[in-house]
C-alpha positions as CSV (number, residue, x, y, z in Angstrom):
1,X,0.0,0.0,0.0
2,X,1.0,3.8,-0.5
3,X,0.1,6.9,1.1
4,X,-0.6,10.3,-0.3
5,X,-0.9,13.3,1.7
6,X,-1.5,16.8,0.0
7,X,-0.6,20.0,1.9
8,X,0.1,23.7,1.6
9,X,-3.2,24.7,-0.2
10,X,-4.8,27.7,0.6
11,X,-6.2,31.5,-0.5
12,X,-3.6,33.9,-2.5
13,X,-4.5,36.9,-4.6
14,X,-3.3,36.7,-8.4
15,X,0.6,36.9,-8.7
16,X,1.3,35.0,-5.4
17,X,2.8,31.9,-5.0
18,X,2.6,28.6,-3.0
19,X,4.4,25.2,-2.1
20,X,2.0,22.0,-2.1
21,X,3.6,19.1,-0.8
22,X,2.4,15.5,-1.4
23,X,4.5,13.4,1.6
24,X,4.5,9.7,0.8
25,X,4.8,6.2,2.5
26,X,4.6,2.8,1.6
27,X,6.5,-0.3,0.5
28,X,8.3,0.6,-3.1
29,X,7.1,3.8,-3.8
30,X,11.0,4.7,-4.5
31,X,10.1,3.3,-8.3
32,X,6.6,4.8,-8.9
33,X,5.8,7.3,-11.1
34,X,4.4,10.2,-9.2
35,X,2.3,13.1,-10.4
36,X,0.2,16.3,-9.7
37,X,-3.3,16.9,-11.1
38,X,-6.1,19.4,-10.5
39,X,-10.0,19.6,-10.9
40,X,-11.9,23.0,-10.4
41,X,-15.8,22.6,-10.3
42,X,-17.4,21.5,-12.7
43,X,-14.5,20.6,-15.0
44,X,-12.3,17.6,-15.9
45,X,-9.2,16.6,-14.2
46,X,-6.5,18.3,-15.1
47,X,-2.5,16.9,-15.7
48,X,-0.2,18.8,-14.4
49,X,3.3,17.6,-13.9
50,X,4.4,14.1,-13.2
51,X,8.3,13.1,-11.9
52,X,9.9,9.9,-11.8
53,X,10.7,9.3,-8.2
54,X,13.9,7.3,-8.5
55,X,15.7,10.0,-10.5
56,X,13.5,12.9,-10.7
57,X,13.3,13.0,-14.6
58,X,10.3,15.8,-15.0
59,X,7.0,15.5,-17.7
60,X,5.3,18.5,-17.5
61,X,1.5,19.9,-18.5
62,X,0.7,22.5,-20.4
63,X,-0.3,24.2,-17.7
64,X,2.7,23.8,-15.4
65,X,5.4,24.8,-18.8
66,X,6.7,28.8,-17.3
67,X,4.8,29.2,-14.0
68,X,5.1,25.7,-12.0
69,X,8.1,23.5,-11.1
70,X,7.8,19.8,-10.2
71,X,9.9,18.2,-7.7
72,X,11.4,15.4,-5.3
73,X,12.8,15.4,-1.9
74,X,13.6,11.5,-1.0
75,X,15.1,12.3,2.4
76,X,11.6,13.7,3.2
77,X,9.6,11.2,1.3
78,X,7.9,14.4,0.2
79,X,6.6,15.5,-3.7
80,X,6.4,19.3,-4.0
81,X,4.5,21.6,-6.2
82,X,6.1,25.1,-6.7
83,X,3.6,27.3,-8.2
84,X,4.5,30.7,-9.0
85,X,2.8,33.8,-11.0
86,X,-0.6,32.4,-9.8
87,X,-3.7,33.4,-11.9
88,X,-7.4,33.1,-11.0
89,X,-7.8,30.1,-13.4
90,X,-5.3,28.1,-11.6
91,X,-7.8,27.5,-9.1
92,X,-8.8,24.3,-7.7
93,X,-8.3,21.0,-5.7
94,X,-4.7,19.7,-6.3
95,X,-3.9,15.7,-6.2
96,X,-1.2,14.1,-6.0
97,X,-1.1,10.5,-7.7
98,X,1.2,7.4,-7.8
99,X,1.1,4.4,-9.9
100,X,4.5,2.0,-10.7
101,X,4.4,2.7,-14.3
102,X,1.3,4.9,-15.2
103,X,1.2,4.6,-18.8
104,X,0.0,7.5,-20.4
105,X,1.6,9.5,-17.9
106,X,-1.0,12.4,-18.2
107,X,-4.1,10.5,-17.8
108,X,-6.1,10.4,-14.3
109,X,-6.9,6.7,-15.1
110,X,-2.9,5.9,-15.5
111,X,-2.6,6.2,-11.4
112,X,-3.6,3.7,-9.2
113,X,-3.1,5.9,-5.7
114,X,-4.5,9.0,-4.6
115,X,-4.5,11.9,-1.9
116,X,-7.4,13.2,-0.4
117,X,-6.4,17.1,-2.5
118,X,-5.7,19.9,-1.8
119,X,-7.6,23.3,-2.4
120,X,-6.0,26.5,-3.6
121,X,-7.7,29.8,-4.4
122,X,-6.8,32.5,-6.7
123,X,-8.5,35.8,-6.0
124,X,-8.5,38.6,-8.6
């Protein structure tokens, strides 16, 4: 079994930033793909980023490409999302996912664990 739990979420006004953190445990995780998605309401789930936990190789969204940066600490068993420059359309509930190979890597179905999310608000 592995364990996702987001963090860090909150309310920022347009052109903040925040940290998310996804901290993880659970036998073998060190080899699973790992990945952040978002949903707003009424929307599909979104890709993000995903990173390859073993040696942090990075395959990012659309949306994450200038603003958002993807990464791994393995002493902390932690995934972070860095999200800069935020914009009122970047709101949502932020998940982080895990699955040992999740082929496609930017499909929700490719993941086979889930947090419980995260929300963040943008204000104008």
């Amino acid at each position: 079994q592995v364990r996702l739990v987001e963090s860090g979420g909150g309310l920022v006004q347009a052109g903040g930033a925040l940290r998310l953190s996804c901290a993880v445990s659970g036998r073998g995780f060190s080899r699973y793909i790992m990945a952040w998605f978002r949903q707003a309401p009424g929307k599909e789930r979104e890709f993000v980023a995903a990173i390859t936990w073993i040696d942090s190789i990075i395959y990012p969204g659309d949306s994450a490409k200038g603003r958002f940066f993807i990464f791994r600490d393995s002493a902390a068993n932690t995934m972070y999302l860095q999200m800069d420059s935020l914009k009122p359309e970047d709101t949502a509930v932020y998940y982080c996912a895990a699955d040992p190979v999740a082929i496609p890597k930017s499909q929700s179905e490719s993941y086979s664990h889930w947090g419980q999310g995260t929300q963040v608000t943008v204000s104008s």
